[in-house]
mmCIF file of the protein (N, C-alpha, C, O) and its ligand, coordinates in Angstrom:
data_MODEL
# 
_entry.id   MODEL 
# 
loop_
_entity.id 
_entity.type 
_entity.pdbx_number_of_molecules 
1 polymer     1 
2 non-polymer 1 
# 
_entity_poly.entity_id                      1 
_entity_poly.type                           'polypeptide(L)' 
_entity_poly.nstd_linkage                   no 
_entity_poly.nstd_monomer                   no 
_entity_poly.pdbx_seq_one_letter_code       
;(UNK)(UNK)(UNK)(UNK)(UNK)(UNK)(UNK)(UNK)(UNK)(UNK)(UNK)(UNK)(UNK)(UNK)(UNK)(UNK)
(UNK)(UNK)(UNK)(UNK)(UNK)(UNK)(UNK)(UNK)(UNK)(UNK)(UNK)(UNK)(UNK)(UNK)(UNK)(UNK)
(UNK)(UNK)(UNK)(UNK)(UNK)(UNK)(UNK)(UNK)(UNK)(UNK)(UNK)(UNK)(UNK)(UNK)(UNK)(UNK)
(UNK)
;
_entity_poly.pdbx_seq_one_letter_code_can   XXXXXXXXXXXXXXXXXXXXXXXXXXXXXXXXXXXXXXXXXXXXXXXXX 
_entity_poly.pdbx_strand_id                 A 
# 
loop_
_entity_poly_seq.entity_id 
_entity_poly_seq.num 
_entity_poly_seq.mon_id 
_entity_poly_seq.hetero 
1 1  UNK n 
1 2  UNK n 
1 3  UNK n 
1 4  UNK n 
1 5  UNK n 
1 6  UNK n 
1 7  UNK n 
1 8  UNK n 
1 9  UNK n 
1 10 UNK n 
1 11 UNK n 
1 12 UNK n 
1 13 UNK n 
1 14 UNK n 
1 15 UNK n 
1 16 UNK n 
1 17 UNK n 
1 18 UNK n 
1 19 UNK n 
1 20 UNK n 
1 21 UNK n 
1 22 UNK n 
1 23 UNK n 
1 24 UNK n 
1 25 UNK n 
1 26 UNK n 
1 27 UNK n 
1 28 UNK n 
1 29 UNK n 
1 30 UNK n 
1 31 UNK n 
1 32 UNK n 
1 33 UNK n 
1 34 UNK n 
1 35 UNK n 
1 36 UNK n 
1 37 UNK n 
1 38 UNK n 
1 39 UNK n 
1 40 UNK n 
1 41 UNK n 
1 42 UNK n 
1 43 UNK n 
1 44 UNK n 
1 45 UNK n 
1 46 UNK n 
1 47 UNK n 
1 48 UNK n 
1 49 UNK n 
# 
loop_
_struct_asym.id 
_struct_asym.entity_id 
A 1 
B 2 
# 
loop_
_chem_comp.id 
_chem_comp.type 
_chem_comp.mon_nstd_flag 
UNK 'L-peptide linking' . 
ZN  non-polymer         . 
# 
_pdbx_entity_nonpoly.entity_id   2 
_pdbx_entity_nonpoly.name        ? 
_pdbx_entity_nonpoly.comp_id     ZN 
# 
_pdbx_nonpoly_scheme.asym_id         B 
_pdbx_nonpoly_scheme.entity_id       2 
_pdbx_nonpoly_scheme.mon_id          ZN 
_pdbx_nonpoly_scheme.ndb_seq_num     1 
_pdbx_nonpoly_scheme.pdb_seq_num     101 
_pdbx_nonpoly_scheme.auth_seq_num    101 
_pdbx_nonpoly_scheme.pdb_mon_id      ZN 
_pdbx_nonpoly_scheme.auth_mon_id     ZN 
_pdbx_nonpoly_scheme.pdb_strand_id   A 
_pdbx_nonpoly_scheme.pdb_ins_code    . 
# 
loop_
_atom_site.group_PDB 
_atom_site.id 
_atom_site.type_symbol 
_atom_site.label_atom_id 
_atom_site.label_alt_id 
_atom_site.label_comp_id 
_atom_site.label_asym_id 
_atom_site.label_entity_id 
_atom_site.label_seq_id 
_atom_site.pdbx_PDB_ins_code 
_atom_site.Cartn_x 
_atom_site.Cartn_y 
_atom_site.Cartn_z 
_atom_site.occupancy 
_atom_site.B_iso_or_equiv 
_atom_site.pdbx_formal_charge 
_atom_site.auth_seq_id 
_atom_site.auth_comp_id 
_atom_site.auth_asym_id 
_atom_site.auth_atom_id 
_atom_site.pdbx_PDB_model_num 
ATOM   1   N  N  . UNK A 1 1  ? 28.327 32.169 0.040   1.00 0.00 ? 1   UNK A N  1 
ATOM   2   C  CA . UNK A 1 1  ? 28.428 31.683 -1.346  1.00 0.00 ? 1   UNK A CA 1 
ATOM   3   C  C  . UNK A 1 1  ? 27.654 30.390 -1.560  1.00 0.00 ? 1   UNK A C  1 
ATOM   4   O  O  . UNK A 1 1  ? 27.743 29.737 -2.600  1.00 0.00 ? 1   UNK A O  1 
ATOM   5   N  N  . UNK A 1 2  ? 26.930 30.071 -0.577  1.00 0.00 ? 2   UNK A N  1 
ATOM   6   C  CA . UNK A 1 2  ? 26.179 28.555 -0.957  1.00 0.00 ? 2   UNK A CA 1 
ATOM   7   C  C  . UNK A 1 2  ? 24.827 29.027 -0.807  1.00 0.00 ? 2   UNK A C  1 
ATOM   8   O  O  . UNK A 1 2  ? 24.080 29.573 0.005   1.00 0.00 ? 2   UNK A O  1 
ATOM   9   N  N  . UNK A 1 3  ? 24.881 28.383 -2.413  1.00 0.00 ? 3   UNK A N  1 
ATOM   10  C  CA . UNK A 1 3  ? 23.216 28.160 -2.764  1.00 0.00 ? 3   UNK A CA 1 
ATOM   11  C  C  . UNK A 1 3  ? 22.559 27.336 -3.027  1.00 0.00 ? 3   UNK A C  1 
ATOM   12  O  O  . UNK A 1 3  ? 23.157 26.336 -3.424  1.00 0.00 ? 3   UNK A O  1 
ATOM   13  N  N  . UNK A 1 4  ? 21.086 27.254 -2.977  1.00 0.00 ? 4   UNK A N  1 
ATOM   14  C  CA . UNK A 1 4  ? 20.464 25.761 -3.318  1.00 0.00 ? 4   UNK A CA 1 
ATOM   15  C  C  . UNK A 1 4  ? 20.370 25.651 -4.489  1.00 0.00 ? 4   UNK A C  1 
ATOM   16  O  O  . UNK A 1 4  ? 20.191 26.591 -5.263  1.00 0.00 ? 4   UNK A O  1 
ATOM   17  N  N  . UNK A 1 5  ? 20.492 24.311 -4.835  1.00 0.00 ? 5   UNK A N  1 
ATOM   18  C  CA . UNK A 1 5  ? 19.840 23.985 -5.800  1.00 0.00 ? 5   UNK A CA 1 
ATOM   19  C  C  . UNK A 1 5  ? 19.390 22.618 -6.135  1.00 0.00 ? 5   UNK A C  1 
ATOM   20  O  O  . UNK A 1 5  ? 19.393 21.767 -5.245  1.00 0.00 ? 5   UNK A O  1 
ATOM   21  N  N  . UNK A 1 6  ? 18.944 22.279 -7.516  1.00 0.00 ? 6   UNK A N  1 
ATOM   22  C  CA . UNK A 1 6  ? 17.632 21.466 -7.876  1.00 0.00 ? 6   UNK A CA 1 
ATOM   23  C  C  . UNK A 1 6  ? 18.678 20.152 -8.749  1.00 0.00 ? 6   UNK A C  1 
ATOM   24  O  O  . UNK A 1 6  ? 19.448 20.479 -9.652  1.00 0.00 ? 6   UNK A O  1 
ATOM   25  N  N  . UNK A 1 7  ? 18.588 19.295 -8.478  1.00 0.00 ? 7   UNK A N  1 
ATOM   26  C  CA . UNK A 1 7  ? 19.007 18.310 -9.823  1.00 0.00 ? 7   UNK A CA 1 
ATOM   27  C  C  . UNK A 1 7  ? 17.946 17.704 -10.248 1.00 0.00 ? 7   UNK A C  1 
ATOM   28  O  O  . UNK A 1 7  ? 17.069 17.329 -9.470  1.00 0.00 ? 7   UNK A O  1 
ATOM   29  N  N  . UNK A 1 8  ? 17.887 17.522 -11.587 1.00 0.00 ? 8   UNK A N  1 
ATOM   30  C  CA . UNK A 1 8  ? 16.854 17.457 -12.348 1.00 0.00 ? 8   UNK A CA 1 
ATOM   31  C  C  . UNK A 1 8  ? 17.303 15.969 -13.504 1.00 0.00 ? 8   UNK A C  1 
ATOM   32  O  O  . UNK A 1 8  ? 17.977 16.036 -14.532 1.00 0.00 ? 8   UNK A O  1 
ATOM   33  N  N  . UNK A 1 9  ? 16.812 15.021 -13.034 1.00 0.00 ? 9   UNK A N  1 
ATOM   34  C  CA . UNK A 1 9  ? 16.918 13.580 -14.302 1.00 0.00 ? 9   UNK A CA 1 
ATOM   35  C  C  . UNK A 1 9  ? 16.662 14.136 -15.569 1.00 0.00 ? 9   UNK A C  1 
ATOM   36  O  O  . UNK A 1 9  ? 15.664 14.742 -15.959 1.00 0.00 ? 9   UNK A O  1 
ATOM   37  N  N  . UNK A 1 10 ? 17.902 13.787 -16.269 1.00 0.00 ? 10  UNK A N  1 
ATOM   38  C  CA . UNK A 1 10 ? 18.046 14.388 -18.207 1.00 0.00 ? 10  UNK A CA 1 
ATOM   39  C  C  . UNK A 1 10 ? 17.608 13.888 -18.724 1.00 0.00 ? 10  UNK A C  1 
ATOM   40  O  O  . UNK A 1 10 ? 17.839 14.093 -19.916 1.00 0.00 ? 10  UNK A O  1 
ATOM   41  N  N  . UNK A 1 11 ? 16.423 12.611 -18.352 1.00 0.00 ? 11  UNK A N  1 
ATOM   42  C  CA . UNK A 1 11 ? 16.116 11.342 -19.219 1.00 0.00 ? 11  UNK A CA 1 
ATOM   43  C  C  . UNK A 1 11 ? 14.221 11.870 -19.108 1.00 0.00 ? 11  UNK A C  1 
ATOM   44  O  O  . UNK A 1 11 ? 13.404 12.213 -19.963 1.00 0.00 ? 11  UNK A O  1 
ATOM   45  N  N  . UNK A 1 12 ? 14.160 11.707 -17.707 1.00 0.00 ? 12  UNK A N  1 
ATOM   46  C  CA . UNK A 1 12 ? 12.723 12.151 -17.211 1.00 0.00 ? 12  UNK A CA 1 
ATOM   47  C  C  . UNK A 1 12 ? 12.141 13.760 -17.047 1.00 0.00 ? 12  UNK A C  1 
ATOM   48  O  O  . UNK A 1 12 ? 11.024 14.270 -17.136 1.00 0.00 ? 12  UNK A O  1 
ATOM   49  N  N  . UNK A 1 13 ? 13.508 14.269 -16.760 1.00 0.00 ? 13  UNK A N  1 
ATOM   50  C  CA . UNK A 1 13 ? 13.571 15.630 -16.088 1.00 0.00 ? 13  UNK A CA 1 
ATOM   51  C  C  . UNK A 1 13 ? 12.437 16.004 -14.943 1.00 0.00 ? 13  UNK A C  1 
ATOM   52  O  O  . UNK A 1 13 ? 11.808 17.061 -14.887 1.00 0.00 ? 13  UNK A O  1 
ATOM   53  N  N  . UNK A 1 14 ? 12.360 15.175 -14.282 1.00 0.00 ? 14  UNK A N  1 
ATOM   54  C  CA . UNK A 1 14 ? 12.055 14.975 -12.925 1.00 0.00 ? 14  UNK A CA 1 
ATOM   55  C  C  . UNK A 1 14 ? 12.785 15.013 -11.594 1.00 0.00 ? 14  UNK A C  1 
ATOM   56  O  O  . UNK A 1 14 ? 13.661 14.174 -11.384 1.00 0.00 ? 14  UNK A O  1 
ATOM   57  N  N  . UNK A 1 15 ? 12.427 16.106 -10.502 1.00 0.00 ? 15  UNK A N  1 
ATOM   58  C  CA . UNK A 1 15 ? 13.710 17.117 -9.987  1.00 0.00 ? 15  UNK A CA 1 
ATOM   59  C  C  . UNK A 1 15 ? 13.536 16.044 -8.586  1.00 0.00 ? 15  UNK A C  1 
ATOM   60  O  O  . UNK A 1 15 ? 12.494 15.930 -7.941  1.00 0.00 ? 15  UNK A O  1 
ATOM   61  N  N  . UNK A 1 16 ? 14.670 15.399 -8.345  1.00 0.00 ? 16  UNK A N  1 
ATOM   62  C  CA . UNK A 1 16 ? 14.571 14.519 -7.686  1.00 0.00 ? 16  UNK A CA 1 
ATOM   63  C  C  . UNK A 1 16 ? 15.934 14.792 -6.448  1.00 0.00 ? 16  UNK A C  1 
ATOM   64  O  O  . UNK A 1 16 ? 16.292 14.038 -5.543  1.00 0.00 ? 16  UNK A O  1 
ATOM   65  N  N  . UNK A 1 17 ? 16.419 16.023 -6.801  1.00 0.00 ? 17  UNK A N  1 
ATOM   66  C  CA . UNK A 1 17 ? 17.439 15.328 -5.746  1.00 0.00 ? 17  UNK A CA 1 
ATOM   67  C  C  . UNK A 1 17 ? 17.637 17.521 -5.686  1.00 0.00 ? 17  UNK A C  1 
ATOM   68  O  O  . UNK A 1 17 ? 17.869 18.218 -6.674  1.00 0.00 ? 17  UNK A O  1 
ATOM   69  N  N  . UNK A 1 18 ? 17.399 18.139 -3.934  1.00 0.00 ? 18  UNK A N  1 
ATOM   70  C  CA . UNK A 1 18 ? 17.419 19.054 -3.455  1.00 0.00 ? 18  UNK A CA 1 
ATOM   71  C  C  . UNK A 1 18 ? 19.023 19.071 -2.541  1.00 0.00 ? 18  UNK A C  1 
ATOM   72  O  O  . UNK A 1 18 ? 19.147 18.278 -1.607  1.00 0.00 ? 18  UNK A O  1 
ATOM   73  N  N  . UNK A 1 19 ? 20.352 20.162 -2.952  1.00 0.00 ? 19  UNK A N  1 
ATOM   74  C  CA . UNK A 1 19 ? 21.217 20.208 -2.633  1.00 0.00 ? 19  UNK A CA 1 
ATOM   75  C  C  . UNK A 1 19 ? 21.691 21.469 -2.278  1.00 0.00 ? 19  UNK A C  1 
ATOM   76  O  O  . UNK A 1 19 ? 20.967 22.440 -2.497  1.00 0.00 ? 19  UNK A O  1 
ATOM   77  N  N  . UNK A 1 20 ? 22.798 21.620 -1.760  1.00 0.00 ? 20  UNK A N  1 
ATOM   78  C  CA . UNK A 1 20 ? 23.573 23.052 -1.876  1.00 0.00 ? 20  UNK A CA 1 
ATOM   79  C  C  . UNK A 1 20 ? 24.854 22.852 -2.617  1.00 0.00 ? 20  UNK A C  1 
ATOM   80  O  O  . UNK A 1 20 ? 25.222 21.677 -2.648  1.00 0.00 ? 20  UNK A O  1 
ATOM   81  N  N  . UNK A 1 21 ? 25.671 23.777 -3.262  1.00 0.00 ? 21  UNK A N  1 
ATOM   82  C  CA . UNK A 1 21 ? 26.919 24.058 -3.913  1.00 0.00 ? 21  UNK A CA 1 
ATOM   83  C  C  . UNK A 1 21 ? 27.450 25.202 -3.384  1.00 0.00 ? 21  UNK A C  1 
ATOM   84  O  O  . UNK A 1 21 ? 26.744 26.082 -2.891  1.00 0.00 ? 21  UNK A O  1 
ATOM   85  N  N  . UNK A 1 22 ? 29.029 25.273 -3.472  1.00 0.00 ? 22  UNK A N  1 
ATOM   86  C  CA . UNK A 1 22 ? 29.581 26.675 -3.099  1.00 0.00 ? 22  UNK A CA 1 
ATOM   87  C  C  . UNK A 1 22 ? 29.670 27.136 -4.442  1.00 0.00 ? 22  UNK A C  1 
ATOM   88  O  O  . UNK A 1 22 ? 29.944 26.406 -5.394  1.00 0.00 ? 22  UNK A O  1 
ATOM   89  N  N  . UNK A 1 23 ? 29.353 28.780 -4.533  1.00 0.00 ? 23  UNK A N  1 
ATOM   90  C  CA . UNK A 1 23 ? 29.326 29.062 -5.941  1.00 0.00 ? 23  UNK A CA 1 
ATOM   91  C  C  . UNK A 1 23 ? 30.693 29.072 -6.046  1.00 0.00 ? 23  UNK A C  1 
ATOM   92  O  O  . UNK A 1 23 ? 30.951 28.600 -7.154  1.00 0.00 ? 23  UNK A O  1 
ATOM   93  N  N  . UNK A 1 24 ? 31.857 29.408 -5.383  1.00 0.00 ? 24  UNK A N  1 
ATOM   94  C  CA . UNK A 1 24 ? 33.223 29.082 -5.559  1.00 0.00 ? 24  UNK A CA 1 
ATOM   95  C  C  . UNK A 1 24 ? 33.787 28.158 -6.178  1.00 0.00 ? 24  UNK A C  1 
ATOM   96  O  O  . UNK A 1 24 ? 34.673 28.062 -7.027  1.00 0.00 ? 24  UNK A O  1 
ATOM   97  N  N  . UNK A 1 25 ? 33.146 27.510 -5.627  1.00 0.00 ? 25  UNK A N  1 
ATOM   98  C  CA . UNK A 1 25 ? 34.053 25.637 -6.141  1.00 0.00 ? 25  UNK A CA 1 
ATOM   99  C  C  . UNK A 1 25 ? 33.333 25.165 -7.297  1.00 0.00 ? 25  UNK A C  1 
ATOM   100 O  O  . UNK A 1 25 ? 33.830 24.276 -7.987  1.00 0.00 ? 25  UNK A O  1 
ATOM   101 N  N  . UNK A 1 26 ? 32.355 25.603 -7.543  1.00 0.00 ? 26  UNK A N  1 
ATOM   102 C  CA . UNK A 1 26 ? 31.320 24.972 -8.757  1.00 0.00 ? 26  UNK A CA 1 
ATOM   103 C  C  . UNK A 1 26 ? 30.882 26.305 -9.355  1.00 0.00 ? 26  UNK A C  1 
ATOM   104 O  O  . UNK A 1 26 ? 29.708 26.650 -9.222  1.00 0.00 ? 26  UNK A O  1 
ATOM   105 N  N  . UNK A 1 27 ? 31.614 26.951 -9.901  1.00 0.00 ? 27  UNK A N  1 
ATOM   106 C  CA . UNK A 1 27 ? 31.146 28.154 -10.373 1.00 0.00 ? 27  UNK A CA 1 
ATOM   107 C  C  . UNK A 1 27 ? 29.960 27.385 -11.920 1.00 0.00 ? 27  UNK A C  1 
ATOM   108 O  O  . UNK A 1 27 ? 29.361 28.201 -12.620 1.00 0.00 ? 27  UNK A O  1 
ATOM   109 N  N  . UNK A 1 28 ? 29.824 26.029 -12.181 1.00 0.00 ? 28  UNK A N  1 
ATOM   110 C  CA . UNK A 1 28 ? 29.271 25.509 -13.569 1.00 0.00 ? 28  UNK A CA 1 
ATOM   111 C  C  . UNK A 1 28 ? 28.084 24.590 -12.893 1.00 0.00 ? 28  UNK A C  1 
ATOM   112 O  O  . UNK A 1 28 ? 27.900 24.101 -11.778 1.00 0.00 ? 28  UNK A O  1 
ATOM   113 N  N  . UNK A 1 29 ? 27.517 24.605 -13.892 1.00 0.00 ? 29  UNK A N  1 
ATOM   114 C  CA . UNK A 1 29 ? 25.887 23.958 -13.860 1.00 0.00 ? 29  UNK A CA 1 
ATOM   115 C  C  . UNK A 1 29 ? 26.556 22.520 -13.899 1.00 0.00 ? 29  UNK A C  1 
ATOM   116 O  O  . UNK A 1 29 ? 27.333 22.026 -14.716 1.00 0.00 ? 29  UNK A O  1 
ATOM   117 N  N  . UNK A 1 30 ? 25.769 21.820 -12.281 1.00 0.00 ? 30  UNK A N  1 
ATOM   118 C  CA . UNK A 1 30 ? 26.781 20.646 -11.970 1.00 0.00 ? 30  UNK A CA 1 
ATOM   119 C  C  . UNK A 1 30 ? 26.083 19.526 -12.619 1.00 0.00 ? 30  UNK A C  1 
ATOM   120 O  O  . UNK A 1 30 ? 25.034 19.554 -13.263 1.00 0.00 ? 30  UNK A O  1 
ATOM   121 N  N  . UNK A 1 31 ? 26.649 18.794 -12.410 1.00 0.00 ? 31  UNK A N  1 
ATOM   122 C  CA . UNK A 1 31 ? 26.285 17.069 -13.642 1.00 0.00 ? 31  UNK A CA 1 
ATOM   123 C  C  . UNK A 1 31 ? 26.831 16.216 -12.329 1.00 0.00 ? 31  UNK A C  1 
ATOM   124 O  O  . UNK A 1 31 ? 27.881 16.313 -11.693 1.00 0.00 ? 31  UNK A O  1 
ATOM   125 N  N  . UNK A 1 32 ? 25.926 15.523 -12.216 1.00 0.00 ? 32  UNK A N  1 
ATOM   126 C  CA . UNK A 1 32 ? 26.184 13.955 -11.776 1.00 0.00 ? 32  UNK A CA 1 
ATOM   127 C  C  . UNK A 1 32 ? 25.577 12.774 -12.060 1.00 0.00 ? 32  UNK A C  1 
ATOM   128 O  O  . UNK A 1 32 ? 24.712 13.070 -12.884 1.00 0.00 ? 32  UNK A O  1 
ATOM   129 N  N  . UNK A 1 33 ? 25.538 11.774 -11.883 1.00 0.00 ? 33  UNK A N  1 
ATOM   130 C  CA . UNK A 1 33 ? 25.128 10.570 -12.095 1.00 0.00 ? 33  UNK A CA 1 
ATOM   131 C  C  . UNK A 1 33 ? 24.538 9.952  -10.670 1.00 0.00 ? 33  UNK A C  1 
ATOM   132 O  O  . UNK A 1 33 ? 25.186 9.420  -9.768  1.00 0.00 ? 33  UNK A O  1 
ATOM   133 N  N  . UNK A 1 34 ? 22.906 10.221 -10.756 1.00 0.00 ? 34  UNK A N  1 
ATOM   134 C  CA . UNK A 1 34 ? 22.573 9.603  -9.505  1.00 0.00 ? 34  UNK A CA 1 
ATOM   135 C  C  . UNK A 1 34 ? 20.810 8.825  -9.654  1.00 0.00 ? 34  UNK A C  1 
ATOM   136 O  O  . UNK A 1 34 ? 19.908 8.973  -10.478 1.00 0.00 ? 34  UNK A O  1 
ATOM   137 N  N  . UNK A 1 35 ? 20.938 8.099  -8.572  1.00 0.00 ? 35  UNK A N  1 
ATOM   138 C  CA . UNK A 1 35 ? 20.027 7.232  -8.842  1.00 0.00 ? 35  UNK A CA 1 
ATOM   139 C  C  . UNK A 1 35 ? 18.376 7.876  -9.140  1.00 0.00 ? 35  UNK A C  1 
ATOM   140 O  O  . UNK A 1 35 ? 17.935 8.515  -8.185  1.00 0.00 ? 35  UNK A O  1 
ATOM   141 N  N  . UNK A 1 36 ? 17.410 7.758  -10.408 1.00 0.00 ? 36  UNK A N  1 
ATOM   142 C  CA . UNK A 1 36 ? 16.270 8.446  -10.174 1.00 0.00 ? 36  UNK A CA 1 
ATOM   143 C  C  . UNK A 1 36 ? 15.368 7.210  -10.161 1.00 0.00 ? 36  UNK A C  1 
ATOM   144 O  O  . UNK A 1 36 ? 15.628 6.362  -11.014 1.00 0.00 ? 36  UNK A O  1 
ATOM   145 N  N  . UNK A 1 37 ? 14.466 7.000  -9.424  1.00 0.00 ? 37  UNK A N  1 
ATOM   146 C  CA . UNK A 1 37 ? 13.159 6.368  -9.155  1.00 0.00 ? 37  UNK A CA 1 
ATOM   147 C  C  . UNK A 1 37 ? 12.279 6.394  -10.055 1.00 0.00 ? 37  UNK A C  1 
ATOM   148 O  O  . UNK A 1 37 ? 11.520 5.425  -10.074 1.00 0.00 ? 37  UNK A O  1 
ATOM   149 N  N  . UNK A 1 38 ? 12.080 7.450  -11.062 1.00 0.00 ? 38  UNK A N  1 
ATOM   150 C  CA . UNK A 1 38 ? 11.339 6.857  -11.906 1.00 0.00 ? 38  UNK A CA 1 
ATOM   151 C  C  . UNK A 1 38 ? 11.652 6.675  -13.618 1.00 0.00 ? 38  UNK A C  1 
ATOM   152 O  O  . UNK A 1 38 ? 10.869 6.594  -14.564 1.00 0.00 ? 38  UNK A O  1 
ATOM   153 N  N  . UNK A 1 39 ? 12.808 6.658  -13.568 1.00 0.00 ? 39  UNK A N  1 
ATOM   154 C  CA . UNK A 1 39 ? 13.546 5.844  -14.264 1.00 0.00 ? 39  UNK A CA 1 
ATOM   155 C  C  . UNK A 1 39 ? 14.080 4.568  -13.864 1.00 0.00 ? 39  UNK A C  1 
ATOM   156 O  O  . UNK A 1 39 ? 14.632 3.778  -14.629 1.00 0.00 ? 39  UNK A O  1 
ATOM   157 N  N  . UNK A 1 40 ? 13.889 4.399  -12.610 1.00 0.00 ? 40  UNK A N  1 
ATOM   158 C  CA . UNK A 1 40 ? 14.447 3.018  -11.788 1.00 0.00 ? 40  UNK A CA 1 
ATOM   159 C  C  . UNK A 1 40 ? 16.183 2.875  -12.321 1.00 0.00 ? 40  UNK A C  1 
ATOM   160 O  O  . UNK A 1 40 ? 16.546 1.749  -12.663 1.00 0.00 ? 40  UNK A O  1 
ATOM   161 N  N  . UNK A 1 41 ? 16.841 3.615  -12.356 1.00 0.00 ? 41  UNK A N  1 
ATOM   162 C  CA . UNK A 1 41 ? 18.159 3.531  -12.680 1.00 0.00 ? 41  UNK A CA 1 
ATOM   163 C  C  . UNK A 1 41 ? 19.491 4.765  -12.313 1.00 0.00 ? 41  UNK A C  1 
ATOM   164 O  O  . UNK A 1 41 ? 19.177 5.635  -11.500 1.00 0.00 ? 41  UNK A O  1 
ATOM   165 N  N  . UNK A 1 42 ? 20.488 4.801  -12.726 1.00 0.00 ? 42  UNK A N  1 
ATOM   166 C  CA . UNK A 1 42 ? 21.335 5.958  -12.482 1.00 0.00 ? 42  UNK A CA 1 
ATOM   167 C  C  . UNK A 1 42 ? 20.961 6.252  -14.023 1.00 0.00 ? 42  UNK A C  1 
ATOM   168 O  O  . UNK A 1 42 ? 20.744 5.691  -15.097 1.00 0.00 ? 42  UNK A O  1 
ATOM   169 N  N  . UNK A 1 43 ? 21.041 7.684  -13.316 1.00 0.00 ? 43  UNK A N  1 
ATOM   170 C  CA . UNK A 1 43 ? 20.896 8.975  -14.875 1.00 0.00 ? 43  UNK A CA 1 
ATOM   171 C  C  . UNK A 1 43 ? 21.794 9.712  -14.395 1.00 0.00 ? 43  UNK A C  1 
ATOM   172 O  O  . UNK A 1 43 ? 22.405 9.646  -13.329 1.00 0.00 ? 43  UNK A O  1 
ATOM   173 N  N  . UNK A 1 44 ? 21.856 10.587 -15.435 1.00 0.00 ? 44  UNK A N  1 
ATOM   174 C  CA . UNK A 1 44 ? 22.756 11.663 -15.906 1.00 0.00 ? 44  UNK A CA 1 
ATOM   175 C  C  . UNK A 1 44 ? 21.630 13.001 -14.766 1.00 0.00 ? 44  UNK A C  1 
ATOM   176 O  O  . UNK A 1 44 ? 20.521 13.320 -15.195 1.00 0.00 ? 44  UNK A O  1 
ATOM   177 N  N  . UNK A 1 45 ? 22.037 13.468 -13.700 1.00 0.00 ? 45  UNK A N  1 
ATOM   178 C  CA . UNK A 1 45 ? 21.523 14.693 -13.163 1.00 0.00 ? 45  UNK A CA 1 
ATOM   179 C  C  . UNK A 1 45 ? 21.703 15.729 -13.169 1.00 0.00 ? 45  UNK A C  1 
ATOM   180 O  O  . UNK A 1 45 ? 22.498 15.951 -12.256 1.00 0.00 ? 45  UNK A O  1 
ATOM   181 N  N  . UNK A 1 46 ? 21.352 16.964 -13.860 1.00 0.00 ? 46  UNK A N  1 
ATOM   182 C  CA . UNK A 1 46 ? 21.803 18.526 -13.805 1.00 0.00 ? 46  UNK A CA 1 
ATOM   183 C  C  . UNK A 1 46 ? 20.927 19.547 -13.248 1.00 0.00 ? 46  UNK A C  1 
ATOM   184 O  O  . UNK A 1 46 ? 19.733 19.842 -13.214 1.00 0.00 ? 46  UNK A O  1 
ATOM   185 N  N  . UNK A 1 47 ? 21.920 19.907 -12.877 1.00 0.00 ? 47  UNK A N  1 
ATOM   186 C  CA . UNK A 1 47 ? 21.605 21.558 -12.048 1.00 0.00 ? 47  UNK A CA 1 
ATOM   187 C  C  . UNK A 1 47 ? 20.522 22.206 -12.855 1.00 0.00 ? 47  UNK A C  1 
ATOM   188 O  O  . UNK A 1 47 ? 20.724 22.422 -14.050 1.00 0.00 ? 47  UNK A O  1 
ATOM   189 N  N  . UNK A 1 48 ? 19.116 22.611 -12.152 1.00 0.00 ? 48  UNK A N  1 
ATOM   190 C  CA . UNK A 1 48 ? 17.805 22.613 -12.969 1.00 0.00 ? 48  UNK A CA 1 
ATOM   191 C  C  . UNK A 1 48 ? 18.607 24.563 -13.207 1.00 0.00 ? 48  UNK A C  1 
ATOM   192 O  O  . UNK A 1 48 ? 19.552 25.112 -12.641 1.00 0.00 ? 48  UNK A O  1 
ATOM   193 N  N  . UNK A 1 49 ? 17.811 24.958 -14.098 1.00 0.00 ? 49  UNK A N  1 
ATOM   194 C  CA . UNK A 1 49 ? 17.975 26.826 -14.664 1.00 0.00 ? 49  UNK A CA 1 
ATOM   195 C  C  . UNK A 1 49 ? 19.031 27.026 -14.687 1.00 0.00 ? 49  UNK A C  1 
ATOM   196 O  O  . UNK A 1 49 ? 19.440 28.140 -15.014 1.00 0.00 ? 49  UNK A O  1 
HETATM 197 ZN ZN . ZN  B 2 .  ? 14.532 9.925  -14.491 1.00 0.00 2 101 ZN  A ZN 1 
# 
């Protein structure tokens, strides 16, 4: 049940951060708040497609 995926900056949408999820536990297009570089700040990150 684990697949990769892409987080993508909502500000830049520049795919900056390569992960896995269990589709179990996160059956939803995940959101976090993590640091992007070329925004030089924390953004809002989502699960790219
Ligand atoms: Zn950004």
């Amino acid at each position: 049940m684990r697949v990769k995926i892409t987080m993508v900056c909502n500000e830049c949408k520049q795919r900056n951060y390569d992960s896995m999820k269990n589709k179990k536990n996160d059956p939803d297009r995940l959101e976090m708040n993590k640091y992007c570089k070329f925004c030089r700040k924390h953004t809002l990150h989502k699960e790219s497609k």
